[in-house]
N, C-alpha and C positions, 0 to 999 in steps of 0.2 A: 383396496390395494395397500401394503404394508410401504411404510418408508421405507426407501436404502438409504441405508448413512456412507456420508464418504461419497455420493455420485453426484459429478460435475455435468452438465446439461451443457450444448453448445453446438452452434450450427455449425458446417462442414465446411469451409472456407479454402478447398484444398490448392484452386487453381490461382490463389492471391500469394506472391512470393514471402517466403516466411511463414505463411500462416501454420503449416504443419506443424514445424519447431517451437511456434510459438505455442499454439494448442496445449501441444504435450506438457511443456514448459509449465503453463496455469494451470492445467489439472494437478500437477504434482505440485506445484506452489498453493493453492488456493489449500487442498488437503495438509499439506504438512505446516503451513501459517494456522490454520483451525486448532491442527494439534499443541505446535507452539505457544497459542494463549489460553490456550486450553491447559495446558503442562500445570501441576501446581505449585511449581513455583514460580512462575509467570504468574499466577494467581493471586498467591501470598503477595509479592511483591507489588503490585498495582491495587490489591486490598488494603496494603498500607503506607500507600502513598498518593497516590491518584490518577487518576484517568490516564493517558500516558498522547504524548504530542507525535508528531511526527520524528523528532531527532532520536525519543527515548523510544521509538518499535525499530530505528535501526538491529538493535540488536538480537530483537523475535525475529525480525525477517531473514536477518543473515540466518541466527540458528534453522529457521525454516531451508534458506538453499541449502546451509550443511545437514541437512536429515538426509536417513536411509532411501528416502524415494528416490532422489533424484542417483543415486548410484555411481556415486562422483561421478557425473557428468559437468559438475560444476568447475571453472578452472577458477581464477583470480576474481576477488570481492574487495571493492572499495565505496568507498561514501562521502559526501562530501568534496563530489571532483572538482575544479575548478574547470569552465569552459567557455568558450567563447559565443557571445547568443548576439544573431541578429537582429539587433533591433537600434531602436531612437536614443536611446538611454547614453549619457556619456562616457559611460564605462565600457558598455555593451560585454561586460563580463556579469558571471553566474556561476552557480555551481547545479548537478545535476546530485539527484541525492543518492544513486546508489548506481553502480556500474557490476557488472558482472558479466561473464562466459559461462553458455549452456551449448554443450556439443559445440559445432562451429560456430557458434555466432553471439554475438554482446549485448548484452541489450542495455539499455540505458532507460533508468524507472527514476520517472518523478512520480512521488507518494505523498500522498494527501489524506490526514485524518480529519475527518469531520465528526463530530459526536453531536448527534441527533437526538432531537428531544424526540420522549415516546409521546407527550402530551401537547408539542406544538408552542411552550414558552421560553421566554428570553431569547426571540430573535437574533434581537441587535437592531440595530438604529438603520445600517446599512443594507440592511432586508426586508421589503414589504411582503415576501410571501415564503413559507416553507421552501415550497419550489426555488426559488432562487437560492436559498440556504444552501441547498442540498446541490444543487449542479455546479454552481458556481467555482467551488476547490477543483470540481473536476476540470470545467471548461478553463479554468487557471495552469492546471498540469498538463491538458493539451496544448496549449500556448505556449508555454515553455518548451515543451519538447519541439514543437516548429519552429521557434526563435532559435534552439541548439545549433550550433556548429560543430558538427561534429570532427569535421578536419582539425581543428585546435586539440584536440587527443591525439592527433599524429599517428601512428603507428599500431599506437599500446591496442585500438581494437581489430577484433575480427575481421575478415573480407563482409559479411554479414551485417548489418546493424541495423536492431530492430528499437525504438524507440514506444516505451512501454507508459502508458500512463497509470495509475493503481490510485484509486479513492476506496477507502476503508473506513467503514460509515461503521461507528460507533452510537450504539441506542442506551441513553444512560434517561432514566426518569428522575427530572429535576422538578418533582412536582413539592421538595420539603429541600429548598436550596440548603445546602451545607449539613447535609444530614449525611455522616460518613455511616450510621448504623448499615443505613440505607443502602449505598453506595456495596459497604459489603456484605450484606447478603446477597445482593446481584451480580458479584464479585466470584460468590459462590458457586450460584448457580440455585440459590434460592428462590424462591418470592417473597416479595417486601411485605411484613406482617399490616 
């Protein structure tokens, strides 16, 4: 059986509220995010400079909601909202890192990049297994979105709000640390000689 490129796999979740809107929502985000860093000048730009955090794909992600898939369906895009989060802390403020409208409804995306070794080195001190490396950002970005308050936005959303978590696991082979050769030819879309 031949690959299809561009096809999103996902169970059918129709009688959970939201799930529809949300469905359609990541198949057309997860495709036009691919294309996004895929683009090359997304390419060029990350070949010379480096890996990119979570603050610096704000702006691949926006360009991904403003692409042709989504058919302006998109209304209002911000980042960095400031919001009110239940919890212990004495602030119990936060900010939520990207807000957006899709058809009727808001969603509210905490996004987490993790860049994943292909070879399994440079843990961290704070990690005794891969496994934990790797879930950890995420089970971080579902926690915040439970702590969100979302009444502190007032008005500005939807009747609708869907509270979205996105971890984007980045595979960089750090097996020749500080080797930018390295880094861009994988940048490329090469293999490392």
């Amino acid at each position: 059986m031949a690959d299809q490129p561009r096809q999103l796999y996902y169970s059918n979740p129709d009688n959970i509220t939201g799930a529809r809107v949300s469905r359609d929502m990541m198949v057309t985000l997860c495709s036009a995010l691919g294309e996004a860093l895929d683009d090359p000048d997304t390419r060029h730009f990350i070949r010379n400079t480096r890996i990119p955090n979570e603050r610096e794909l704000y702006g691949t992600f926006i360009k991904a909601l403003l692409s042709d898939g989504f058919n302006s369906q998109i209304g209002h895009i911000a980042t960095e909202v400031q919001v009110s989060r239940q919890t212990d802390e004495a602030s119990g403020k936060g900010r939520v890192d990207i807000i957006f409208d899709y058809r009727s409804t808001s969603f509210l995306v905490e996004l987490k990049v993790i860049r994943a070794s292909v070879n399994g080195r440079q843990l961290g001190e704070e990690y005794t297994t891969t496994t934990q490396r790797l879930v950890r950002p995420w089970q971080k970005a579902v926690n915040q979105l439970i702590e969100l308050d979302e009444t502190s936005l007032g008005k500005a959303l939807k009747k609708k709000v869907i509270k979205l978590p996105i971890a984007l696991y980045l595979h960089v082979d750090n097996r020749q640390k500080g080797n930018t050769d390295q880094w861009k030819r994988s940048a490329d879309g090469r293999t490392p000689e």
